[in-house]
N, C-alpha and C positions, 0 to 999 in steps of 0.2 A: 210881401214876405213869402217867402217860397216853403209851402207844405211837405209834410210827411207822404200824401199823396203822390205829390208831384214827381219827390224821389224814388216814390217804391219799387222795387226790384221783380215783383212779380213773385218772388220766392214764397212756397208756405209751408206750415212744417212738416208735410209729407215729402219733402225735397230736405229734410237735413239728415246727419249722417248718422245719430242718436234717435231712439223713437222721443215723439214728444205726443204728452196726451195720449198714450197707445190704449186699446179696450183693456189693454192689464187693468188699468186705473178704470175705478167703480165710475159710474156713470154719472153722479151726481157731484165728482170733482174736477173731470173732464171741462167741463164752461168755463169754468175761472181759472183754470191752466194754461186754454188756449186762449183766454183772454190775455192773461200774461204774456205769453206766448207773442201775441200778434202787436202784443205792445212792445215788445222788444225787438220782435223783426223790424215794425216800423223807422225805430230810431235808429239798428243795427244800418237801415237802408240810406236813410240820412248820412249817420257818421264815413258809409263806403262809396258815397256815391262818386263817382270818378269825374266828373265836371263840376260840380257845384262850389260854390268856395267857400272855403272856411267859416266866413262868416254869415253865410247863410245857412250852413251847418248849425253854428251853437245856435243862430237864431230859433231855429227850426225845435231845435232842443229842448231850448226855455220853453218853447212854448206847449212842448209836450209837458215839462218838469210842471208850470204853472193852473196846465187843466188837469195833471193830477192832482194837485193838493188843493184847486176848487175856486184858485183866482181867474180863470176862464174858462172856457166851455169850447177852446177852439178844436182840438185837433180829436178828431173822433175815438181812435186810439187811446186815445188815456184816457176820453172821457168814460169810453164801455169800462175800462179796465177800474176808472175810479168807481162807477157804479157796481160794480160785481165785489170790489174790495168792501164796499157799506156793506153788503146784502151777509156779507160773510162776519161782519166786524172786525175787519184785518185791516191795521194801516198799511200805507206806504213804502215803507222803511226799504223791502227790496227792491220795486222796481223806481226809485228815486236812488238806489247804488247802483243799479244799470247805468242810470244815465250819466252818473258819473264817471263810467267806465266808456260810454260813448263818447263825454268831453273830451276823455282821453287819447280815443284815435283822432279825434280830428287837430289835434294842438299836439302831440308827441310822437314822434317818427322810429327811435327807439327806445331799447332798454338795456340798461348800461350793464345789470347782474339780473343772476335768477333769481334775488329777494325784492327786485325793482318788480320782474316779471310775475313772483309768486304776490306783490301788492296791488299790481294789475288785475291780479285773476279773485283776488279778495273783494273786486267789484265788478269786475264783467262776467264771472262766472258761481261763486259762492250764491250768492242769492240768489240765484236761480234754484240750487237745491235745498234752500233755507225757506223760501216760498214754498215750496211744493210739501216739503215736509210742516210747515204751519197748516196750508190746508188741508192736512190728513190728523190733524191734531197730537202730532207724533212731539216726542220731550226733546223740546232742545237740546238739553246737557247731556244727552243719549245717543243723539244724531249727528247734531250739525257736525263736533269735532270728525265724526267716520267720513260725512259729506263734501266736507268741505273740502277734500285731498281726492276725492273722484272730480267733483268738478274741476278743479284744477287743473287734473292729469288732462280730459278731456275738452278743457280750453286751448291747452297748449299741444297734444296731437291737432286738434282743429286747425292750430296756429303751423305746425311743420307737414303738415299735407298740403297747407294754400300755401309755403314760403313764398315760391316765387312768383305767383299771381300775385300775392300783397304786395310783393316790390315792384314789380313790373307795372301793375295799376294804378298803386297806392304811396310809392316809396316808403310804406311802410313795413318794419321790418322787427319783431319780436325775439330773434334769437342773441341771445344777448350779446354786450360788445365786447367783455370778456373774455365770452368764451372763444369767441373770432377771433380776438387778436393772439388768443392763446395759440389756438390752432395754427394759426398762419392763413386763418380766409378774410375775406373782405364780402362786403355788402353786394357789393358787384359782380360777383361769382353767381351772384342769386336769378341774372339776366340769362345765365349761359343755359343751351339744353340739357344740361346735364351736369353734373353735383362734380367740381373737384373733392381730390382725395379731404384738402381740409376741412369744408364743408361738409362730406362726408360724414365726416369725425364727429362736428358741430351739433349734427343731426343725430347722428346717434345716440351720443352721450348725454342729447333732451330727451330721448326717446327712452334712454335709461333712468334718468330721472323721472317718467313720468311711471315707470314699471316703480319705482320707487314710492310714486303718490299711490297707486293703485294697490300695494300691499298693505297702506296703512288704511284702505277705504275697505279692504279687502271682507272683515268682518261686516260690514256697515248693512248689505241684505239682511242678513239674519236679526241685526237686532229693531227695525221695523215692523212694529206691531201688526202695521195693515198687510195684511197677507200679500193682497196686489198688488199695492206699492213695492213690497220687497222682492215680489219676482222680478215686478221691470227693473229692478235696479240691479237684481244678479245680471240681467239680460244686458241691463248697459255699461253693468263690468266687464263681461267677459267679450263685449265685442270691444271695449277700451282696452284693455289687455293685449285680445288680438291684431289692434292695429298699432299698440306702438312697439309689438313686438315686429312687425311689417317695419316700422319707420327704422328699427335699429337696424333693419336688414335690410332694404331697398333704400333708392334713389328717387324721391317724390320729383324733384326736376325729372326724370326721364325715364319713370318704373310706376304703374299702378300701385296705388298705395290703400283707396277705398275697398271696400266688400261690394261683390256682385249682390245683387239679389239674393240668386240661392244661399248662398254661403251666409249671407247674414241672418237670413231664416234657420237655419240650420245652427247656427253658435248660440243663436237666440233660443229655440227649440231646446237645446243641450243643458244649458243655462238654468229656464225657466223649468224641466221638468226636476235638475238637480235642487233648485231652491222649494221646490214644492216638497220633492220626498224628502229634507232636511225637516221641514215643519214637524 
């Protein structure tokens, strides 16, 4: 059977476009974030891998799914990530909805509407900020609903910065079909170097929807108790903000769409000193 190893990408999370684990976050939550973390790249790397076939994907999967919950001891990955979850007394529960959102890129190519896409993002991206907010001991009924519409927004920029590497690699393709056939673009437009006018349209009008998710998360800094936690999350608003207001206005097929270095220091800088003088 072919490993999580085998597939890795190489990628860590000093290479993603959000901080993950940054020194915002206190030192003693750090370990079990990036345990997280590295369990999710793992399978991330699996479900993307561009050769491997499908069904050595799910296999690869089960078998992260089953040394998490403690019927094997195979894939190193889950088994750190199972041990840091005892050490804490946290179950499962989020990074077993990861993986569910893993099944899904390897068996589902699109998505027919944005309530298919926003059901997607209720597993490959919500628990991510449902975890993090557990191990800071922060109230669920306080958080998650503000959370859970930043990870969203932030899944699906993720999703319209790579469009056309996903398709081009992967034939897979997130913007819905919908809204395509609405426009007048096709799937195929996604090969070209560059964005026709209805693709265009496509992307913008996600890129607005996701300014839409990010005004409902918009409060969600401030009512995090843990001081550091709520900076990094001003931090990871306001560079969400600024790149899907980038996606409404450029052309990700054929227009930078990321943040430089400085510039991300700098939003982040902006951010972080604004959420601190708010306390």
């Amino acid at each position: 059977m072919t490993s999580a190893a085998q597939l890795a990408s190489g990628k860590g999370h000093r290479d993603e476009n959000f901080p993950v684990a940054s020194r915002l976050v206190a030192a003693r939550h750090r370990p079990i974030i990036l345990a997280f973390y590295t369990f999710a790249r793992a399978a991330d790397d699996i479900a993307d891998h561009p050769a491997a076939a499908p069904a050595d994907k799910l296999a690869g999967l089960e078998a992260m799914r089953a040394t998490l919950t403690g019927e094997s001891d195979a894939e190193p990955t889950a088994l750190a990530l199972r041990g840091a979850l005892a050490v804490r007394g946290l179950d499962a529960a989020h990074p077993l909805d990861l993986l569910e959102a893993f099944r899904r890129d390897v068996t589902k190519r699109r998505y027919a509407s944005w309530d298919e896409l926003m059901d997607y993002c209720r597993y490959s991206a919500m628990p991510v900020g449902r975890f993090v907010l557990d191990v800071h001991g922060e109230e669920r009924s306080r958080t998650w609903p503000l959370s859970d519409p930043l990870c969203a927004a932030l899944q699906v920029i993720n999703h319209l910065q790579d469009c056309a590497k996903d398709y081009r690699a992967l034939d897979r393709v997130y913007l819905p079909e919908d809204m395509l056939t609405a426009a007048g673009a096709r799937v195929e437009n996604l090969a070209a170097p560059k964005a026709t006018p209805a693709l265009r349209q496509v992307i913008a009008a996600l890129a607005e929807r996701c300014e839409g998710l990010l005004g409902q998360s918009a409060p969600f800094a401030r009512t995090i108790r843990d001081r550091r936690l709520g900076t990094e999350v001003a931090v990871i608003q306001r560079l969400a903000a600024d790149l899907a207001r980038r996606l409404r206005l450029r052309d990700p097929l054929s227009e930078r769409v990321h943040h430089g270095k400085a510039q991300a220091l700098w939003l982040a800088a902006a951010a972080a000193i604004a959420r601190m003088v708010r306390v």
